[in-house]
C-alpha positions in Angstrom: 57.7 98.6 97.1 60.2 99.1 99.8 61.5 96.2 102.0 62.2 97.9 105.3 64.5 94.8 106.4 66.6 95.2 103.3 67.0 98.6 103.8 67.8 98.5 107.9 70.3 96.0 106.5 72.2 97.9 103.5 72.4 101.2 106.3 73.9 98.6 108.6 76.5 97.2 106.5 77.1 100.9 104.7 77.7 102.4 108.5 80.5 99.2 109.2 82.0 100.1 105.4 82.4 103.7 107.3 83.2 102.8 110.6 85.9 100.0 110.4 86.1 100.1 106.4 90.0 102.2 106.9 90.8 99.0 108.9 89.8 96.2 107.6 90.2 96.4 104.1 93.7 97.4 104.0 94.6 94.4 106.0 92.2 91.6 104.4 94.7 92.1 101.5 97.6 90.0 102.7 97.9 87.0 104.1 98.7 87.1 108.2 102.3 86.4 107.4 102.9 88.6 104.5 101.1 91.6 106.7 103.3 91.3 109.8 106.4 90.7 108.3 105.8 93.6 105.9 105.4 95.7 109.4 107.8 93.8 111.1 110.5 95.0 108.4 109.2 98.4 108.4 109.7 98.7 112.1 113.7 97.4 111.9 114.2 99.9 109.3 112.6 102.8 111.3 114.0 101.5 114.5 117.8 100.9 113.1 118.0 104.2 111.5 116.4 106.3 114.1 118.9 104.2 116.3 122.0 105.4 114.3 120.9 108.8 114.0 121.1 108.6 117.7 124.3 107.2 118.2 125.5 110.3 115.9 124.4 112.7 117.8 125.7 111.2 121.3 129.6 110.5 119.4 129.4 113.6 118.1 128.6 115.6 121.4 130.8 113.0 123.0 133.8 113.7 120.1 136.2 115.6 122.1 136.0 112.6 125.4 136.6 110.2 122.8 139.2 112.2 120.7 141.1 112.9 124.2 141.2 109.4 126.0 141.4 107.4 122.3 142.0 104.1 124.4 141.0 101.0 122.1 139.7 99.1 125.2 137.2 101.9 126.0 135.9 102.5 122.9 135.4 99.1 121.8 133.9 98.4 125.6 130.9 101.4 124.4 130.9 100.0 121.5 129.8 96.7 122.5 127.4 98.1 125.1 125.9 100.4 122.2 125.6 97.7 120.5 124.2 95.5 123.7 121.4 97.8 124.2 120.6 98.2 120.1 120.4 94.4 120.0 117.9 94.4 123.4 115.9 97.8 122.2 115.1 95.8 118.9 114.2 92.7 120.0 111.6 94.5 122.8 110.4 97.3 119.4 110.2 94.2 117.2 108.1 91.9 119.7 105.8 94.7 120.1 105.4 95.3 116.5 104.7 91.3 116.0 101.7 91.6 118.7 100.3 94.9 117.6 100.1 94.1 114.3 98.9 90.5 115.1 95.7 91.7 116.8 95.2 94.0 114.0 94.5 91.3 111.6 92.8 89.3 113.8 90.6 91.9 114.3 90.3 93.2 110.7 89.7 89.3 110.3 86.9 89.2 112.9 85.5 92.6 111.6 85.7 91.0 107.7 83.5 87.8 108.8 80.9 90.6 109.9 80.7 92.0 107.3 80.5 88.9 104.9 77.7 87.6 106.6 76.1 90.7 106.3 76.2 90.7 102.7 75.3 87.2 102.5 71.9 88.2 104.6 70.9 90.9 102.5 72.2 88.3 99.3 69.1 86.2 100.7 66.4 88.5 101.1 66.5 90.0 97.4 66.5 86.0 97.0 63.9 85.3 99.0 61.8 88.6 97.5 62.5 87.7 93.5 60.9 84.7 94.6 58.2 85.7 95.9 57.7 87.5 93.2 58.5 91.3 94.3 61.3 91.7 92.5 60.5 94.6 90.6 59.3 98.1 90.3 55.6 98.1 90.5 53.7 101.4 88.5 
């Protein structure tokens, strides 16, 4: 016989395995920690090479101003301010990386304690039927 509860309760907890599955499983595999600094060190190596590829192109469309004037002064004054505003970009990319990915696990952490208690519920009601004897197939 069918239990309509259990069955309410397996379409619920199938839908949030659909729904926010892609999110929270991924995540609930690391500790907190572990899952931000493994983003955290993605982000500097997206951010410092998208940074250089940058500061190619500008040096290499500014070649000929810095080929002409070839003052040490001035080119190590850019320098220093390149490397000023790198330093301030990454900090402000890297914060932003530490929050986003913060809430993510808190979330997928939030989402996961759904979804254990979920499990637990329907746990207890095929307990609560094999006790009351209903457990199996009747013909």
């Amino acid at each position: 016989m069918l239990n309509e509860d259990r069955i309410k309760l397996m379409t619920s907890i199938g839908m949030f395995e659909k729904r926010e599955g892609q999110k929270i499983f991924p995540v609930y595999r690391f500790f907190k920690s572990d899952y931000i600094g493994r983003h955290m060190l993605r982000s500097f190596l997206g951010y410092t090479f998208c940074w250089l590829l940058g500061t190619a192109l500008a040096v290499l469309y500014k070649a000929e101003d810095f080929l002409s004037s070839l003052n040490f002064n001035d080119i190590a004054g850019c320098g220093r301010m390149y490397l000023g505003a790198y330093l301030m970009g990454l900090a402000a990319y890297l914060l932003i990386t530490y929050v986003v990915y913060w809430r993510r696990y808190e979330y997928a952490s939030r989402g996961m304690k759904v979804y254990v208690a979920k499990l637990k519920r329907l746990e207890k009601r095929y307990e609560m039927q094999s006790k009351n004897g209903q457990g199996g197939r009747k013909a």
